[in-house]
LOROKOL-15820 format. One record per residue (C-alpha): residue number from 0; residue in three letters; x, y, z. Coordinates in nm, 4 decimals, padded with zeros to 6 digits. Layout:
residues N
[tordo NUM,'ALA',[X,Y,Z]]
...
end
This chain:
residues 319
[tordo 0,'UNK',[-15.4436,-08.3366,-00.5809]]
[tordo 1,'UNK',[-15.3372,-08.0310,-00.5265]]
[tordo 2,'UNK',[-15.4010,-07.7037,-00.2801]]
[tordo 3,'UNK',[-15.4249,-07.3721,-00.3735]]
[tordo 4,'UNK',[-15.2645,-07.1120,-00.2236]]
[tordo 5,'UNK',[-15.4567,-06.8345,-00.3056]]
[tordo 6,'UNK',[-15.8033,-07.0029,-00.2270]]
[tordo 7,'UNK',[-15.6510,-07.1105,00.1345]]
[tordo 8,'UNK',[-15.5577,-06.7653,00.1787]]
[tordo 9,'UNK',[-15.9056,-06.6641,00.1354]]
[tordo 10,'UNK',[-16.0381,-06.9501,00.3434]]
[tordo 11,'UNK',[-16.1314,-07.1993,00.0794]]
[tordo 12,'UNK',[-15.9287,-07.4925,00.1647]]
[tordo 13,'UNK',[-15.9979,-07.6566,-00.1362]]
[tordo 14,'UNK',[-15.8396,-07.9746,-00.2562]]
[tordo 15,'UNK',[-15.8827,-07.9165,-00.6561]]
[tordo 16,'UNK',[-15.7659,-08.1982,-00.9203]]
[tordo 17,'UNK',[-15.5290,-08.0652,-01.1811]]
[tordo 18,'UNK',[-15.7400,-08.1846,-01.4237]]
[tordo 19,'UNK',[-15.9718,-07.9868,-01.3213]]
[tordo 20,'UNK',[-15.7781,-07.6405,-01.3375]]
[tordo 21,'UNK',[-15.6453,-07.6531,-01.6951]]
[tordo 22,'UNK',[-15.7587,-07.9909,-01.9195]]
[tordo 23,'UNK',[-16.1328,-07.9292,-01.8806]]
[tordo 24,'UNK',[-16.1066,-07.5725,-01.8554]]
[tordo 25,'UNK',[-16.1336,-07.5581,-02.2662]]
[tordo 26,'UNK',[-16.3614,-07.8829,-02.3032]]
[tordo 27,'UNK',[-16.6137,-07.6516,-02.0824]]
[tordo 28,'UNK',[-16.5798,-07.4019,-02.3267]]
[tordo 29,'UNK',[-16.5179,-07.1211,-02.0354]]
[tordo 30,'UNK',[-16.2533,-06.8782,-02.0261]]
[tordo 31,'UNK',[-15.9325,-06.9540,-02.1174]]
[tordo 32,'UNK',[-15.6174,-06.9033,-01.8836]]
[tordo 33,'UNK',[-15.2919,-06.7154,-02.0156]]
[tordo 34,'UNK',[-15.0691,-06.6949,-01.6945]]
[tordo 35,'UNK',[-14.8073,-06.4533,-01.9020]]
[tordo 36,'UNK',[-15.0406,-06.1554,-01.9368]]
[tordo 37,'UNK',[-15.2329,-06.2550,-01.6351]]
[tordo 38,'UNK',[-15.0056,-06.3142,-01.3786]]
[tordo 39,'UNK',[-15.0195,-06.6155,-01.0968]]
[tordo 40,'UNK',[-15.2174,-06.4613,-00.8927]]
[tordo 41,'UNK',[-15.4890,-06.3163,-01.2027]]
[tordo 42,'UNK',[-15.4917,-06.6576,-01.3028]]
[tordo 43,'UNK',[-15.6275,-06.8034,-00.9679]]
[tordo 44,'UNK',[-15.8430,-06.5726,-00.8704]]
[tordo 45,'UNK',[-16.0175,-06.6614,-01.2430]]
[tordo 46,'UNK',[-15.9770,-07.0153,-01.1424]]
[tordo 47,'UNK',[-16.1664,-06.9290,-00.8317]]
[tordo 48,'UNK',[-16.4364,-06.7595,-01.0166]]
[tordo 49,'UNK',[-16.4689,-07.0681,-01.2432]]
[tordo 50,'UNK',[-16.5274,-07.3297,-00.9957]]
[tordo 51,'UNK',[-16.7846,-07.1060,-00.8365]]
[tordo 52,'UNK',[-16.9934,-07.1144,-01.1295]]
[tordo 53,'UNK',[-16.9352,-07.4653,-01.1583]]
[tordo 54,'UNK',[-16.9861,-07.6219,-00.8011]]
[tordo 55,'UNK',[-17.2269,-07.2975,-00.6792]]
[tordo 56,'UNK',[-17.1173,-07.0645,-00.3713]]
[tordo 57,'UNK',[-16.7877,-07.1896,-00.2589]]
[tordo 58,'UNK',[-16.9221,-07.0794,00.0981]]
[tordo 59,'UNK',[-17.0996,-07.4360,00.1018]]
[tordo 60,'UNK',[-16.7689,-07.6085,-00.0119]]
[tordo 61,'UNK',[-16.5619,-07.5043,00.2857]]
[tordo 62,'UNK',[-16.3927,-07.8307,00.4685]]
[tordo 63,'UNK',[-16.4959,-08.0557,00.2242]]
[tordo 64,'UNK',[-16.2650,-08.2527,00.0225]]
[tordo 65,'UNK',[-16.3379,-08.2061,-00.3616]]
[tordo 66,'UNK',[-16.3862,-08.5965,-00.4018]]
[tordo 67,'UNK',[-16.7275,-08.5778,-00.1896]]
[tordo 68,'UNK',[-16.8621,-08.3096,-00.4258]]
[tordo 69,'UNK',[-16.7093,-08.3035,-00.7983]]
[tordo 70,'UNK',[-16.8343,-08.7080,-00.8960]]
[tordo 71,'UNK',[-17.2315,-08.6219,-01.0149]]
[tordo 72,'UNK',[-17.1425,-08.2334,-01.0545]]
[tordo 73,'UNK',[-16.8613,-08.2839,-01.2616]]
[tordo 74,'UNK',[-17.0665,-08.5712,-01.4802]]
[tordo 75,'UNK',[-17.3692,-08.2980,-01.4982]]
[tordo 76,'UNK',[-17.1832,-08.0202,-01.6259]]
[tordo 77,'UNK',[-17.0082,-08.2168,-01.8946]]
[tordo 78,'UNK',[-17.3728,-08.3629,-01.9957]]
[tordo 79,'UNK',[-17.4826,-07.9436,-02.0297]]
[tordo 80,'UNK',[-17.7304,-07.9562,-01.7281]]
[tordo 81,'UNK',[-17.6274,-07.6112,-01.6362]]
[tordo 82,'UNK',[-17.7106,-07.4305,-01.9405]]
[tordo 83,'UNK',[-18.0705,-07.2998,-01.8906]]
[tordo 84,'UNK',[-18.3062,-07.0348,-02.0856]]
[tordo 85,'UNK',[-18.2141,-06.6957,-02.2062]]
[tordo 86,'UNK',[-18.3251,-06.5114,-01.9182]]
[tordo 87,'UNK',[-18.6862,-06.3330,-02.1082]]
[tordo 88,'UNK',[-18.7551,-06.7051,-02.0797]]
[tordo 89,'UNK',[-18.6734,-06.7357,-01.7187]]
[tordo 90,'UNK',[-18.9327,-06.8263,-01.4895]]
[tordo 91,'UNK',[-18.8669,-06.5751,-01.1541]]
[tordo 92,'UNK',[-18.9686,-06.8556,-00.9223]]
[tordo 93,'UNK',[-18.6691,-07.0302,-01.0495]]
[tordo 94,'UNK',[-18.4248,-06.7921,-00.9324]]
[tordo 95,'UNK',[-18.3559,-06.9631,-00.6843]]
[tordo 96,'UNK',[-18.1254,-07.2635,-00.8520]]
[tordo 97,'UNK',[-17.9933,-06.9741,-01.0932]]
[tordo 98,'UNK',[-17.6300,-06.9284,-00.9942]]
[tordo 99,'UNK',[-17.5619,-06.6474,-01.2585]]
[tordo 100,'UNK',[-17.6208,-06.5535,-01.5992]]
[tordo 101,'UNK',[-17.3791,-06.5505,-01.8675]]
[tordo 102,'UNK',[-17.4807,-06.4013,-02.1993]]
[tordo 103,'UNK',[-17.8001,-06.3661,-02.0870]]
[tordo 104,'UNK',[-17.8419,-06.7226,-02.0244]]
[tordo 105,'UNK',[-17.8944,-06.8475,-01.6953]]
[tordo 106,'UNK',[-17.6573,-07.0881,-01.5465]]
[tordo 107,'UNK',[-17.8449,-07.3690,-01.2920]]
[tordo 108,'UNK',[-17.6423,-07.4102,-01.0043]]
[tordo 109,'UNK',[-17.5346,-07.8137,-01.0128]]
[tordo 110,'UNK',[-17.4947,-07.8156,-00.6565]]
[tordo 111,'UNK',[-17.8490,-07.7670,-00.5843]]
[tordo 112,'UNK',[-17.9374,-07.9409,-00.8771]]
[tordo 113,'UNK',[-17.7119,-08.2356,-00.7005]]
[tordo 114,'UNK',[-17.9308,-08.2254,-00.4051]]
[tordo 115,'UNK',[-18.2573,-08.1798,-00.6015]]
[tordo 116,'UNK',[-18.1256,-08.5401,-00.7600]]
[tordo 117,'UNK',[-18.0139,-08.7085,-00.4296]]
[tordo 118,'UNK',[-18.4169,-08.6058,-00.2741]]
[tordo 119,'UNK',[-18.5533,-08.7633,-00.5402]]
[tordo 120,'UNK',[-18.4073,-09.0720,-00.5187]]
[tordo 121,'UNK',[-18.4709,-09.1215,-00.1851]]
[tordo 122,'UNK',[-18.8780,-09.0621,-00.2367]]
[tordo 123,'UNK',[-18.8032,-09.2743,-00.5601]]
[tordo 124,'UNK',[-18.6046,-09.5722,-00.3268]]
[tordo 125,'UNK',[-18.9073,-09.5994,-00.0889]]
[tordo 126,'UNK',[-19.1765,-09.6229,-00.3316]]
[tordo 127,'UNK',[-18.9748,-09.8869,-00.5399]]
[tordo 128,'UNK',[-18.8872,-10.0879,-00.1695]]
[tordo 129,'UNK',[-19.3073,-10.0880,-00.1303]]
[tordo 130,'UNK',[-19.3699,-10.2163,-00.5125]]
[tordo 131,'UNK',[-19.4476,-09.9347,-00.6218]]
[tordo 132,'UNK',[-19.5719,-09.8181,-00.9858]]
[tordo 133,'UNK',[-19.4044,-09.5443,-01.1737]]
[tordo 134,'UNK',[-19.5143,-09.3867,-01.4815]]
[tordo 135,'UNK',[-19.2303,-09.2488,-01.7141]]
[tordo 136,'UNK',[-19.3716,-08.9491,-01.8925]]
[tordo 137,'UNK',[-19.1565,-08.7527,-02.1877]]
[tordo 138,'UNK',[-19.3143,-08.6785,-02.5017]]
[tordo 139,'UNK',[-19.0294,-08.4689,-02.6470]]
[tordo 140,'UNK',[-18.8077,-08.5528,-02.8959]]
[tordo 141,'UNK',[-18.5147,-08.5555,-02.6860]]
[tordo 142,'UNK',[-18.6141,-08.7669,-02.4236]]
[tordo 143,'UNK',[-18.8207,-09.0525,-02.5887]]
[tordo 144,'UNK',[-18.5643,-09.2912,-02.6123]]
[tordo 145,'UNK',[-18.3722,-09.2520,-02.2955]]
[tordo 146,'UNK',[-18.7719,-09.2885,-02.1292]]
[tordo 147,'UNK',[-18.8647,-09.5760,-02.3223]]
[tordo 148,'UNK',[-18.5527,-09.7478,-02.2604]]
[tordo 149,'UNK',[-18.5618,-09.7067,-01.8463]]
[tordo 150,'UNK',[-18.9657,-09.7660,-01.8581]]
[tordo 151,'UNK',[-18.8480,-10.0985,-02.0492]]
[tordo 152,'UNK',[-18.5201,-10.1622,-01.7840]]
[tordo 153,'UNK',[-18.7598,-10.1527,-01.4870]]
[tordo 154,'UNK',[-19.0701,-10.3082,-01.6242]]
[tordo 155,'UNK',[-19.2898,-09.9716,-01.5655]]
[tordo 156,'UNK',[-19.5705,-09.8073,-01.8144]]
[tordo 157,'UNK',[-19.4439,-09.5064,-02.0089]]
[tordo 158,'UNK',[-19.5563,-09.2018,-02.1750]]
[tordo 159,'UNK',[-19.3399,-09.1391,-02.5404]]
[tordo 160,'UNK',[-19.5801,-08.9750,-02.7824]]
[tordo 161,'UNK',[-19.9118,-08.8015,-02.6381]]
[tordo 162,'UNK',[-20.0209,-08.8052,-02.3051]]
[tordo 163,'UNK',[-20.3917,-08.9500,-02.2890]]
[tordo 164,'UNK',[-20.5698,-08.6888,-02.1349]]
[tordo 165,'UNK',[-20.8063,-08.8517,-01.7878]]
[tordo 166,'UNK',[-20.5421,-09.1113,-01.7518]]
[tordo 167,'UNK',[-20.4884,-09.0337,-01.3882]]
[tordo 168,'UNK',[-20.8709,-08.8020,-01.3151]]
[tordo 169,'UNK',[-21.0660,-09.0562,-01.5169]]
[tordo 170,'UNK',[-20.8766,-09.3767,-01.4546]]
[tordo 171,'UNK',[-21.1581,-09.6408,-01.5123]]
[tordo 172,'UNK',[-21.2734,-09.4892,-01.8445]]
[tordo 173,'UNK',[-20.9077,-09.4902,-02.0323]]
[tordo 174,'UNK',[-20.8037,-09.8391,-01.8589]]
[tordo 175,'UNK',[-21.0756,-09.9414,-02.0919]]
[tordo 176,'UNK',[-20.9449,-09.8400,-02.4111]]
[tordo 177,'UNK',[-20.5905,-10.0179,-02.3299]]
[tordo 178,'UNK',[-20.7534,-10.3384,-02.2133]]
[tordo 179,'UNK',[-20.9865,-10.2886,-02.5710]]
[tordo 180,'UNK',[-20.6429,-10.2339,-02.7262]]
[tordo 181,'UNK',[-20.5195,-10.5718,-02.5480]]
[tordo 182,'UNK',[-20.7764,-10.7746,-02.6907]]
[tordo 183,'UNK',[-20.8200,-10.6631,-03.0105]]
[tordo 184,'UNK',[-20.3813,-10.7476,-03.0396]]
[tordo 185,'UNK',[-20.4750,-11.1031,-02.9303]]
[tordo 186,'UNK',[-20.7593,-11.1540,-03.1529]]
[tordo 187,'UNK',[-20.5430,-11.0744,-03.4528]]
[tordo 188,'UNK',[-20.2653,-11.2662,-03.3423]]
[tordo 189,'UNK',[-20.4818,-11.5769,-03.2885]]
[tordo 190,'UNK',[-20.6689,-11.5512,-03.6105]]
[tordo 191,'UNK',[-21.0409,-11.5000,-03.4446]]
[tordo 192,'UNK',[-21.0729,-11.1698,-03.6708]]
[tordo 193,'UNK',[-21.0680,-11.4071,-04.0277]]
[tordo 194,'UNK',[-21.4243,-11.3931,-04.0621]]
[tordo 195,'UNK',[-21.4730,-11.0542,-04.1092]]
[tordo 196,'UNK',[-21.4601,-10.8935,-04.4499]]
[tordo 197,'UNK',[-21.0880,-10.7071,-04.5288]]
[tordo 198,'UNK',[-21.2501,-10.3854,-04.5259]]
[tordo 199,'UNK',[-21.3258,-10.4688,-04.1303]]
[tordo 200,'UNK',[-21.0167,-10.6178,-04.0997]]
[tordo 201,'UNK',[-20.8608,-10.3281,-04.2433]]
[tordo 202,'UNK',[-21.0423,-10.0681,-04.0394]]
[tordo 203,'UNK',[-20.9862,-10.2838,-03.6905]]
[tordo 204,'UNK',[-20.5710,-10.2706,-03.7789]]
[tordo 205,'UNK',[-20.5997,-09.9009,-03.8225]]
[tordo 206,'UNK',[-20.7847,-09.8154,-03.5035]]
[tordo 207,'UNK',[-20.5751,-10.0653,-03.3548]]
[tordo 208,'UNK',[-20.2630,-09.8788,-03.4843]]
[tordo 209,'UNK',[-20.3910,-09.5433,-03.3291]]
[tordo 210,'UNK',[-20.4010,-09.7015,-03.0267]]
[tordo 211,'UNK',[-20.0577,-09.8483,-02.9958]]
[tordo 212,'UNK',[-19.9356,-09.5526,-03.0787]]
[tordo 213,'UNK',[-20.0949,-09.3207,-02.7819]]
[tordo 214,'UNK',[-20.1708,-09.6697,-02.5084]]
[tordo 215,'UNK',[-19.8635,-09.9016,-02.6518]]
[tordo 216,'UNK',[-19.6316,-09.7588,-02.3412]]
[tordo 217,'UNK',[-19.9139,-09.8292,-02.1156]]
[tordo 218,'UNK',[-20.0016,-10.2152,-02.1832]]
[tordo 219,'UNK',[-19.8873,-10.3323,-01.8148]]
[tordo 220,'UNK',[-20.0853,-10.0488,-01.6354]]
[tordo 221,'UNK',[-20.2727,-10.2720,-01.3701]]
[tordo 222,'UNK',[-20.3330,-10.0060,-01.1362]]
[tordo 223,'UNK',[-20.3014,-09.6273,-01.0072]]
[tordo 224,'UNK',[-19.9581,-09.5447,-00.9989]]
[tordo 225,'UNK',[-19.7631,-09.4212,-00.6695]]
[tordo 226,'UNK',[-19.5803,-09.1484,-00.8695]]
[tordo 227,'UNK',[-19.4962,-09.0385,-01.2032]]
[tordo 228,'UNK',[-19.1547,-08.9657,-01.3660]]
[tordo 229,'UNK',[-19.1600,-08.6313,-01.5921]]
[tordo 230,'UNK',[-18.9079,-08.5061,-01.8693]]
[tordo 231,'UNK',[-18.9794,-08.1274,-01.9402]]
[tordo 232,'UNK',[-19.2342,-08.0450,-01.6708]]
[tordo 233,'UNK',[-19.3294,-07.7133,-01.8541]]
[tordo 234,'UNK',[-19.4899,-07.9329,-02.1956]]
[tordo 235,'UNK',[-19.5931,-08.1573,-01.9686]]
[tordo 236,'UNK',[-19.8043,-07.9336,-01.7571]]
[tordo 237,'UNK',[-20.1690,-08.1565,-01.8248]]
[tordo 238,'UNK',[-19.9598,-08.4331,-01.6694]]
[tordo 239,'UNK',[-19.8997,-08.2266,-01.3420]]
[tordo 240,'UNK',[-20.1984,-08.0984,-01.2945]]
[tordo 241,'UNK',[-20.4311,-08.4143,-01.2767]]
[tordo 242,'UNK',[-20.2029,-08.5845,-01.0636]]
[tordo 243,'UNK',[-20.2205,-08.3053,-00.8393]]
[tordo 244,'UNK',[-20.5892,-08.3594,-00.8787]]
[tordo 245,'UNK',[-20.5366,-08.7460,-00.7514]]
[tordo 246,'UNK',[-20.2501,-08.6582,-00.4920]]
[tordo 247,'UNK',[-19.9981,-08.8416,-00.7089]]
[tordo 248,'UNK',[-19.6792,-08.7200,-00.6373]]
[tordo 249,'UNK',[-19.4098,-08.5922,-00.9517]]
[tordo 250,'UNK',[-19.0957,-08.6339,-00.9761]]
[tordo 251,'UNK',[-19.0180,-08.4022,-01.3142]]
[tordo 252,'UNK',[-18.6719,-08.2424,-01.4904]]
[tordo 253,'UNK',[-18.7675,-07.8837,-01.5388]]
[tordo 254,'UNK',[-18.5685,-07.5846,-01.6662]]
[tordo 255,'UNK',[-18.5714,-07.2258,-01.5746]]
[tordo 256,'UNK',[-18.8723,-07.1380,-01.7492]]
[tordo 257,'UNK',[-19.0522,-07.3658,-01.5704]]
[tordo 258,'UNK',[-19.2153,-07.3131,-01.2054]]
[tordo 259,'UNK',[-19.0426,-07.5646,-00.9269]]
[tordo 260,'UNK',[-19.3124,-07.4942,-00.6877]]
[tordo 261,'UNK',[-19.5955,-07.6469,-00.8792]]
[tordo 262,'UNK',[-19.3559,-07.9664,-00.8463]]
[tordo 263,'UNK',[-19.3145,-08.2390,-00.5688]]
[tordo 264,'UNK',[-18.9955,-08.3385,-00.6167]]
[tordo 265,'UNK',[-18.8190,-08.0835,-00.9384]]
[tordo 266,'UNK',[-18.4992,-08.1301,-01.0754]]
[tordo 267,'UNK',[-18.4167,-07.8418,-01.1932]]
[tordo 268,'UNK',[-18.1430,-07.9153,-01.5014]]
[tordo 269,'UNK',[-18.1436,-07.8234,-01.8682]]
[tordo 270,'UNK',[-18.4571,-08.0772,-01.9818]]
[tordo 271,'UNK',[-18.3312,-08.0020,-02.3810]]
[tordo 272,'UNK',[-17.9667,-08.2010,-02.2923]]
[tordo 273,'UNK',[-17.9823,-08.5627,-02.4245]]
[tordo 274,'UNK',[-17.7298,-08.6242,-02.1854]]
[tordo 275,'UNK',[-17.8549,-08.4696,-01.9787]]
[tordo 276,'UNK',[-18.1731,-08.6405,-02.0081]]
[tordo 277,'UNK',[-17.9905,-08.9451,-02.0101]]
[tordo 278,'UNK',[-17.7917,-08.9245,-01.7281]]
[tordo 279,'UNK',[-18.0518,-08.8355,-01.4771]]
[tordo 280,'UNK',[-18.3428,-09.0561,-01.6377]]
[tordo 281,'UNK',[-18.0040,-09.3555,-01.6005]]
[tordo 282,'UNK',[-18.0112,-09.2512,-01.2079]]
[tordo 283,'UNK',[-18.3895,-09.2947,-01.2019]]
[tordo 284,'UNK',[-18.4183,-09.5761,-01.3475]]
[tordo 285,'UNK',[-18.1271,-09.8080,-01.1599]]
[tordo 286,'UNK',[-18.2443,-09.6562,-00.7927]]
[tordo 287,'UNK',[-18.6186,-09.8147,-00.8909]]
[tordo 288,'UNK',[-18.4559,-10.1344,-01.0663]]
[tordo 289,'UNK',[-18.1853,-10.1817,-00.7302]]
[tordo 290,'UNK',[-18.4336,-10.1624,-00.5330]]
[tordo 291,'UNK',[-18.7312,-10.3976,-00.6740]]
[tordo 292,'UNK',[-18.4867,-10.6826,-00.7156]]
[tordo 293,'UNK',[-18.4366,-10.6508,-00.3398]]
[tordo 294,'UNK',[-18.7602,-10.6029,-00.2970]]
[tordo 295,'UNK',[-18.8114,-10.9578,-00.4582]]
[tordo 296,'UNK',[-18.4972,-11.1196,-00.2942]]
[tordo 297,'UNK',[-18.7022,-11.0091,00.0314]]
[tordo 298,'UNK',[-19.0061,-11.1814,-00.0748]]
[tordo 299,'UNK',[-18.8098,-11.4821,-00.1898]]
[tordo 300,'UNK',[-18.6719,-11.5353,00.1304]]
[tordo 301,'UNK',[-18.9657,-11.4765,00.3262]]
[tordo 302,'UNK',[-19.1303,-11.7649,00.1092]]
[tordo 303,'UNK',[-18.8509,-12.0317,00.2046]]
[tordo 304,'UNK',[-18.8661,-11.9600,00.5657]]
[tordo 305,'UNK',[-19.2157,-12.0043,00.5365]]
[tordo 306,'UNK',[-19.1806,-12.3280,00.3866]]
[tordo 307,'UNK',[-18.9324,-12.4057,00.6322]]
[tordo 308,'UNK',[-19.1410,-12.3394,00.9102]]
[tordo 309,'UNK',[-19.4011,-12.5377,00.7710]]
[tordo 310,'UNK',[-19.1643,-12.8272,00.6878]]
[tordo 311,'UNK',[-19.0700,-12.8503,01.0432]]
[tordo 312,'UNK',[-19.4345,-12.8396,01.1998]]
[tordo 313,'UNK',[-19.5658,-13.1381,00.9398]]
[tordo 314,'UNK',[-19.2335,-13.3467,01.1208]]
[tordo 315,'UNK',[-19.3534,-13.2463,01.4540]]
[tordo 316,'UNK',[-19.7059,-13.3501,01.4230]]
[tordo 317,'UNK',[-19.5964,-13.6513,01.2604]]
[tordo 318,'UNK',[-19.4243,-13.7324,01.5927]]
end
């Protein structure tokens, strides 16, 4: 670690890595530093510059140490999460978590996207401490596998392909087609559709393959969910809206073009990143996984001093 002079001078006393300053300076792909026509003191004040657009207004970094704030940031802005839309795609009620733009493409401040993160895992904490249901929604191409695979991780329904429209305003009647979906899987699998001609058979496996392909995510839906998980808030608008109908609260990645407001809990990132997508889906999905196992470790416990209890009043009464 290292302090610079320049930024004390100016009342930034900032601790900054090395690294920081000139390896990832050109794996960022920003502007390149050439002390000999610049000059020492060119050269910081450019280095200044740079970590503002990295870290946000260097205002809210004053007095803290660069270890409490470059971890996530630093992991965001090598996954792209800062890059958003060319700003005629800009949504003005985004401006907000826009720290600049660059080529006419806005830059997301990662320091409120940080904090954007760190609220939604604490709503997402207490609903997985209560048992909770999530649904993981994201239907783009980008985020299908990274969704699948922490639906799968925590044991939760998920959305890959097309959201079924009345999931969450008309509940009963969909719940109907996945638990028809269900049966006809374990009638095939058991042999109970033999007597039917091929052609039925035939027809059954088709319909049944239709299904699978829009319900398949949502085979362990037993109930209403307590929130929903959303990649790309802006194609997944239908999504939004009826669980704003139903009170359901969202927690959704959304880019600049995209309306936070309209959102519970937005994460405002670039939703077209894979690893992007990845990282913060990876966040998601180990908060709600942490904190159902000690969920269950709670409920294990509680059982065996139950039993304990009981144990002991049987030898009492047998006294």
């Amino acid at each position: 670690m290292v302090l610079v002079g320049e930024a004390y001078k100016r009342g930034f006393p900032l601790e900054i890595p090395p690294s920081l300053w000139f390896n990832d300076l050109s794996l960022f792909g920003e502007i390149r530093i050439n002390s000999r026509q610049i000059g020492p003191l060119g050269s910081i004040n450019i280095k200044i510059r740079f970590v503002k657009a990295l870290f946000g207004n260097v205002d809210e970094l004053k007095g803290k140490s660069m270890a409490e704030t470059t971890v996530d940031i630093k992991a965001l802005f090598k996954a792209g999460a800062h890059f958003g839309h060319q700003r005629s795609r800009t949504d003005a009620r985004s401006a907000k978590f826009i720290y600049a733009f660059k080529n006419k493409i806005a830059v997301i401040d990662l320091v409120k996207t940080q904090k954007l993160i760190e609220e939604a895992l604490v709503f997402i904490e207490q609903i997985a401490k209560q048992g909770g249901t999530f649904i993981f929604v994201g239907t783009k191409l980008q985020a299908k596998e990274f969704v699948k695979k922490a639906a799968n991780d925590t044991k939760m329904p998920y959305v890959i392909e097309r959201w079924p429209g009345g999931l969450l305003t008309n509940y009963e009647m969909v719940t109907k087609s996945i638990k028809k979906m269900v049966k006809t899987t374990e009638d095939l699998a058991e042999n109970k559709l033999d007597h039917l001609t091929k052609a039925e058979r035939l027809k059954i496996e088709k319909d049944l393959a239709k299904s699978e392909n829009i319900f398949g995510g949502l085979r362990e839906l037993s109930r209403m969910p307590e929130a929903i998980i959303v990649v790309d808030a802006t194609k997944e608008d239908i999504v939004i809206k009826e669980a704003k109908v139903k009170g359901i609260p969202v927690v959704a990645l959304c880019d600049t073009n995209c309306n936070p407001k309209t959102i519970d809990y937005p994460i405002v990132t670039n939703d077209d990143s894979r690893k992007a997508i990845e990282l913060i889906i990876g966040m998601i999905a180990a908060t709600i996984k942490d904190n159902f196992q000690a969920k269950v470790e709670a409920k294990t416990e509680e059982r065996l001093e139950e039993k304990l209890e009981s144990a002991k009043e049987k030898k009492s009464t047998k006294k």
